[in-house]
C-alpha positions as CSV (number, residue, x, y, z in Angstrom):
1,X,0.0,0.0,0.0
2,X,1.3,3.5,-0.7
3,X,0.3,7.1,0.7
4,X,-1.8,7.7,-2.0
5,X,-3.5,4.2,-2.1
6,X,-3.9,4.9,1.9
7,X,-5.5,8.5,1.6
8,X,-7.9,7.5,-1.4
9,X,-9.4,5.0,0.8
10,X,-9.3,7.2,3.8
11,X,-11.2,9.5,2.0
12,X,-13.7,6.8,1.1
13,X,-14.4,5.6,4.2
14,X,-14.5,9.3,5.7
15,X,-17.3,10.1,3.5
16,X,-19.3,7.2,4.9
17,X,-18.9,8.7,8.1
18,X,-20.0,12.3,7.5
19,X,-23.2,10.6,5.6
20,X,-23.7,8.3,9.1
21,X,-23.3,11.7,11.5
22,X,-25.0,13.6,8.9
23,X,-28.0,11.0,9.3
24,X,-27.8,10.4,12.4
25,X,-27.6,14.7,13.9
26,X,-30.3,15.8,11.3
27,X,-32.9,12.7,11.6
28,X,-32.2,10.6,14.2
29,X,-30.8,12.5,17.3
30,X,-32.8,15.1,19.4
31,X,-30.3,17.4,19.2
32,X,-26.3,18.0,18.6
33,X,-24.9,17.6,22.0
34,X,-26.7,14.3,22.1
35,X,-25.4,13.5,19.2
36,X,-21.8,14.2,20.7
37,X,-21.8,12.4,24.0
38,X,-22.2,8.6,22.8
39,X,-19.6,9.7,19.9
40,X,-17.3,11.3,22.2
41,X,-16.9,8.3,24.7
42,X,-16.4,6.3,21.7
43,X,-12.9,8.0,20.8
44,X,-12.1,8.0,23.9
45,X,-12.7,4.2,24.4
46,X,-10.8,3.8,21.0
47,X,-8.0,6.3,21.8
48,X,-7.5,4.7,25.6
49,X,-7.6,1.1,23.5
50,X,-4.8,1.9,21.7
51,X,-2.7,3.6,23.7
52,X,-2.7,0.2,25.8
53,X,-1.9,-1.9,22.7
54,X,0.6,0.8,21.5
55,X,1.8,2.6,24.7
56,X,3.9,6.3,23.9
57,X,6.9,6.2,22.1
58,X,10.3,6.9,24.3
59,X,12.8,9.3,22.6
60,X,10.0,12.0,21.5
61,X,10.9,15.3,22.6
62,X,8.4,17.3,24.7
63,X,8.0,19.9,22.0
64,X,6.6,17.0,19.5
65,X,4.1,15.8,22.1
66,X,3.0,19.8,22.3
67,X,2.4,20.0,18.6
68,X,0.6,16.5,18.7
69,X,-2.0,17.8,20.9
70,X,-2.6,21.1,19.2
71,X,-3.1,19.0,16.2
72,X,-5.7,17.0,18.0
73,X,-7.0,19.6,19.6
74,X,-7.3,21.6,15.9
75,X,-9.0,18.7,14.8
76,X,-11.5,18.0,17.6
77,X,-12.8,22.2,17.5
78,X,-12.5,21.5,13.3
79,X,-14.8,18.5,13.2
80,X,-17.3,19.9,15.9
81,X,-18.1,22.8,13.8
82,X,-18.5,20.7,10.8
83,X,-21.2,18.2,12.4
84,X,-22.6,21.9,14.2
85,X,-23.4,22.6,10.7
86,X,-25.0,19.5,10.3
87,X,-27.7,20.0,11.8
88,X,-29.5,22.0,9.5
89,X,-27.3,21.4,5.9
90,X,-26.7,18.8,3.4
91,X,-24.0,17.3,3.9
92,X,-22.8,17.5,0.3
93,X,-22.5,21.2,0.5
94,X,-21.4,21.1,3.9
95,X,-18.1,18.5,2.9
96,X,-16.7,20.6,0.1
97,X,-16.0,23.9,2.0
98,X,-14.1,22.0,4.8
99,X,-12.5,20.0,2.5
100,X,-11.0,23.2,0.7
101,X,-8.1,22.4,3.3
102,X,-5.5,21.1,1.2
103,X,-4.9,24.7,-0.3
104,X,-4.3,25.7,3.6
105,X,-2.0,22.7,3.7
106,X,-0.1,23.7,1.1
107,X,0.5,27.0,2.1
108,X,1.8,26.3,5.4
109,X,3.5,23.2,4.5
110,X,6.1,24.8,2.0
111,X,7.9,27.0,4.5
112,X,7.0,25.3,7.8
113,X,7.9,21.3,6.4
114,X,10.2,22.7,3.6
115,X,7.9,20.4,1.4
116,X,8.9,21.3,-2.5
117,X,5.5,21.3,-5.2
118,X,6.3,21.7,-8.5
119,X,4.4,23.8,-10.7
120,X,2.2,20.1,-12.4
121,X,1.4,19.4,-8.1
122,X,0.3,23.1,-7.3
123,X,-1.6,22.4,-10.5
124,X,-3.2,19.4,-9.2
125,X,-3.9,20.7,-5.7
126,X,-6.2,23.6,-7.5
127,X,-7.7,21.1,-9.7
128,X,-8.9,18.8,-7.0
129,X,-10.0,21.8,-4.4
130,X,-11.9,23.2,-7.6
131,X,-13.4,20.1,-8.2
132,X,-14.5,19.3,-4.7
133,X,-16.0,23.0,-4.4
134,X,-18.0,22.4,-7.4
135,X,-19.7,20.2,-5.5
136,X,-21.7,22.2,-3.2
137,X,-23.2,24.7,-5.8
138,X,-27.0,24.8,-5.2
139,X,-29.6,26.7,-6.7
140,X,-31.1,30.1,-5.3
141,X,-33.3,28.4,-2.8
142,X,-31.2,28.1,-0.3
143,X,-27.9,30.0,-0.8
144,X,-28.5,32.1,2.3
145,X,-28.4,29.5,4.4
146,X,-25.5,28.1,3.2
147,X,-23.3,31.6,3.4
148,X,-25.1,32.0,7.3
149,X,-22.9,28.7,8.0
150,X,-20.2,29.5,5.6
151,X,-17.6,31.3,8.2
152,X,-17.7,28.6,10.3
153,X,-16.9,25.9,7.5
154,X,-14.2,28.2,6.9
155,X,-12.6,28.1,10.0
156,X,-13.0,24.6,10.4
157,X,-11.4,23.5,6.8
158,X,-8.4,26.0,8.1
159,X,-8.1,23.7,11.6
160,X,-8.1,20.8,9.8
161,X,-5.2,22.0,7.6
162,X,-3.5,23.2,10.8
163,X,-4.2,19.7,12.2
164,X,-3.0,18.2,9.0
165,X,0.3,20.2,9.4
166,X,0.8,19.6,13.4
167,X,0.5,16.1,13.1
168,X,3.0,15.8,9.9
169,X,5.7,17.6,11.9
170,X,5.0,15.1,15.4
171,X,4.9,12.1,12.9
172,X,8.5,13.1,12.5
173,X,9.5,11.6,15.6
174,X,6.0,9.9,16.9
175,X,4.2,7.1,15.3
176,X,1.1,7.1,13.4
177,X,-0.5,4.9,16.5
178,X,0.5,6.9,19.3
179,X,-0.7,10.2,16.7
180,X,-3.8,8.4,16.3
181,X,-4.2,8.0,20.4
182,X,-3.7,11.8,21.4
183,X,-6.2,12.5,18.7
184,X,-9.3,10.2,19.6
185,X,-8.5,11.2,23.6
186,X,-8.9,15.4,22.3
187,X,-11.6,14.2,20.4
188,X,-13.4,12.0,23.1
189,X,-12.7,14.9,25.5
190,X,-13.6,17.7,23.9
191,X,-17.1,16.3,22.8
192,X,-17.8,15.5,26.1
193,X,-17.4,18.8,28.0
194,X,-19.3,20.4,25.4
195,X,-22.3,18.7,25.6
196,X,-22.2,16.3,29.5
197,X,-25.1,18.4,31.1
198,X,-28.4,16.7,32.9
199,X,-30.5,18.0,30.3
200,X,-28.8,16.3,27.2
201,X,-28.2,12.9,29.4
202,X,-32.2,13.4,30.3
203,X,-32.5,13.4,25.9
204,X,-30.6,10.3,25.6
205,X,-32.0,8.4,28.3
206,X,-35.5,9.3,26.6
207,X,-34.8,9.0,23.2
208,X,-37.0,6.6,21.1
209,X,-34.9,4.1,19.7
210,X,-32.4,4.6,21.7
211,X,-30.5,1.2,21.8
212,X,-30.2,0.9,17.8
213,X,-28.9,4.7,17.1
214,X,-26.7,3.9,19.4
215,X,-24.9,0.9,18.2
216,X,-25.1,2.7,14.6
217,X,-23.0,5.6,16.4
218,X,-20.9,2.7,17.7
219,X,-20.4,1.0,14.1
220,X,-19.7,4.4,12.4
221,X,-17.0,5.7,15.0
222,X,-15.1,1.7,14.2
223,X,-15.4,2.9,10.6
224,X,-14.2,6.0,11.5
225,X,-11.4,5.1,13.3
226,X,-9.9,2.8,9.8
227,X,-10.5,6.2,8.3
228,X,-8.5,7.8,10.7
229,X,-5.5,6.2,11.3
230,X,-5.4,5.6,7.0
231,X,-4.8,9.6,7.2
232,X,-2.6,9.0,9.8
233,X,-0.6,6.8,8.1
234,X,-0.6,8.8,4.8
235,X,0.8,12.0,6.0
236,X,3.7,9.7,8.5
237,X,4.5,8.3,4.5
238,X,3.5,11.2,1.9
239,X,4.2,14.6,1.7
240,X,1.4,16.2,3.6
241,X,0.3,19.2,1.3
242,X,-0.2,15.9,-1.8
243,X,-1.9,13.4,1.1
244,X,-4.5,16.1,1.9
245,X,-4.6,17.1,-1.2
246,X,-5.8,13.2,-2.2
247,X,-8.0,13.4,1.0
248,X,-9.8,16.4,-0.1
249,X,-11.7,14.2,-2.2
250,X,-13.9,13.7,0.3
251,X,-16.5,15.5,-1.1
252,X,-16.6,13.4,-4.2
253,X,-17.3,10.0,-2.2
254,X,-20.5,11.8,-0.4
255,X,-21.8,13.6,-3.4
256,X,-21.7,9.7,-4.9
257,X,-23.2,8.1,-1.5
258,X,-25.9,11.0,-1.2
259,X,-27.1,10.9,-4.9
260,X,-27.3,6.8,-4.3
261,X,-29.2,7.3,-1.5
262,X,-31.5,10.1,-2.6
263,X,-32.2,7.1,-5.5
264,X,-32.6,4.1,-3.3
265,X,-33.3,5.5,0.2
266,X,-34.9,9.2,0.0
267,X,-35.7,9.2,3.8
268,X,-31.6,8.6,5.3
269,X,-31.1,12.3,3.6
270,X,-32.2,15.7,3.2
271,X,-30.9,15.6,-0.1
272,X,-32.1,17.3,-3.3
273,X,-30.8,16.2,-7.1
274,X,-31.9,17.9,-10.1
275,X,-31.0,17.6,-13.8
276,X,-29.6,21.6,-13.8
277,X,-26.6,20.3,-11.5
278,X,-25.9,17.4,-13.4
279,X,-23.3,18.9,-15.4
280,X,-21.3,21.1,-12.8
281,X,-21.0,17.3,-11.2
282,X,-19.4,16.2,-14.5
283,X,-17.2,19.2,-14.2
284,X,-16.4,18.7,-10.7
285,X,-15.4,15.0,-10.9
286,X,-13.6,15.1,-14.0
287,X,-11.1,17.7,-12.1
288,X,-11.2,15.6,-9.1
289,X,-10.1,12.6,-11.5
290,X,-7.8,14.5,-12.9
291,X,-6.3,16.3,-10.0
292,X,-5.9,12.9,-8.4
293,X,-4.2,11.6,-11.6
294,X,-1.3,14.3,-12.1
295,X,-0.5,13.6,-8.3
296,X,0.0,10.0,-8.7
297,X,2.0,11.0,-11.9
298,X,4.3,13.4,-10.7
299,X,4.9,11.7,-7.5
């Protein structure tokens, strides 16, 4: 397996997660912070698993251990604003903004990671963002919405390229697994002071259903956590402005997942496909494709 091989699939099976959450905050939870206890204690759970199986690396310096928590910690306030704005968009609009990130990657990775692109993989980087962003053009309907929530996407694809960053720089000197632990634990503990009050427990405990959406929470933080350590193990292997850049694809895996299900499923999604976006979806994954293919090229 090879970085890119890795972050193609992680971006796969990422996309199956934000369709789950997405699901699972707009349809099936009473509310957000609901949503984010169960999920939370599952990272935790994970991340406490596999720091037992993997304990922490000797030899790191302290400084490396800093920067691996800000990454987690950049990634734990980055994905809580993406699933915040779950709750009232489609998650195929929602995907693409924070998954502009590689362009933040690439920025920062240059002259922090003296990382080298070539002309052809700056190229490809814009290709695949362009693509991605393509994505989430909707019709007049509903645009307002969309820029309301658009500031916080924003900040959350540039965490996420922070994160992306951090954790390339720790991986220098601390493993993927160990990466992967400090991650789920922010994660995990983050989610869980947000949202541990008696009200929200008093939503769980009441919560018709409850047994089943929670094991599907359950499933889709396992899947999640393949997902995650793929990335993880891309960015220890790749450069990290390319393996985002790969990752970024993101959006084209749920825009696939959410036009199968608005076919076969209707009610897992608040999802919307007409003919008059057919061909900016042409558009968009031809440059994904092609994006993707000038990486792998070059590299």
């Amino acid at each position: 397996m090879t970085w890119l091989t890795a972050a193609l699939a992680a971006a796969a099976i990422m996309a199956v997660v934000s369709v789950v959450d997405s699901h699972l905050i707009s349809r099936r939870m009473p509310s957000i912070w609901s949503f984010l206890i169960p999920a939370g204690v599952s990272h935790l759970v994970f991340g406490l698993i596999i720091l037992a199986v993997h304990p922490a690396v000797e030899g790191a310096d302290a400084f490396s251990w800093f920067i691996a928590v800000v990454s987690g910690v950049a990634r734990a306030v980055a994905a809580f604003l993406m699933l915040y704005a779950m709750r009232t968009e489609e998650v195929s609009r929602i995907i693409p903004v924070v998954y502009a990130h590689p362009v933040f990657v690439a920025i920062l990775a240059v002259p922090l990671l003296d990382e080298s692109l070539s002309l052809v993989q700056w190229v490809a980087i814009l290709m695949t963002v362009a693509g991605a962003g393509l994505i989430s053009l909707k019709g007049r309907g509903r645009e307002a919405r969309l820029r309301r929530s658009f500031s916080m996407l924003l900040a959350s694809s540039i965490l996420f390229g922070v994160a992306n960053v951090a954790t390339k720089y720790a991986s220098e000197s601390i493993p993927f697994w160990n990466m992967y632990s400090v991650t789920a634990i922010c994660l995990g503990a983050w989610f869980c002071l947000l949202s541990i009050r008696p009200s929200v427990l008093r939503q769980l405990r009441d919560m018709p259903g409850r047994g089943a959406i929670l094991s599907l929470i359950g499933g889709n933080e396992i899947v999640a956590f393949a997902g995650i350590i793929l990335t993880f193990w891309a960015i220890e292997n790749g450069p990290v402005s390319l393996v985002s850049t790969v990752i970024g694809t993101r959006p084209l895996f749920v825009f696939l997942y959410a036009l199968a299900l608005s076919r076969f499923l209707p009610g897992v999604l608040d999802e919307r496909f007409g003919l008059s976006t057919a061909a900016a979806k042409v558009v968009s994954i031809a440059l994904v494709a092609g994006g993707v293919a000038l990486i792998n090229l070059v590299d």
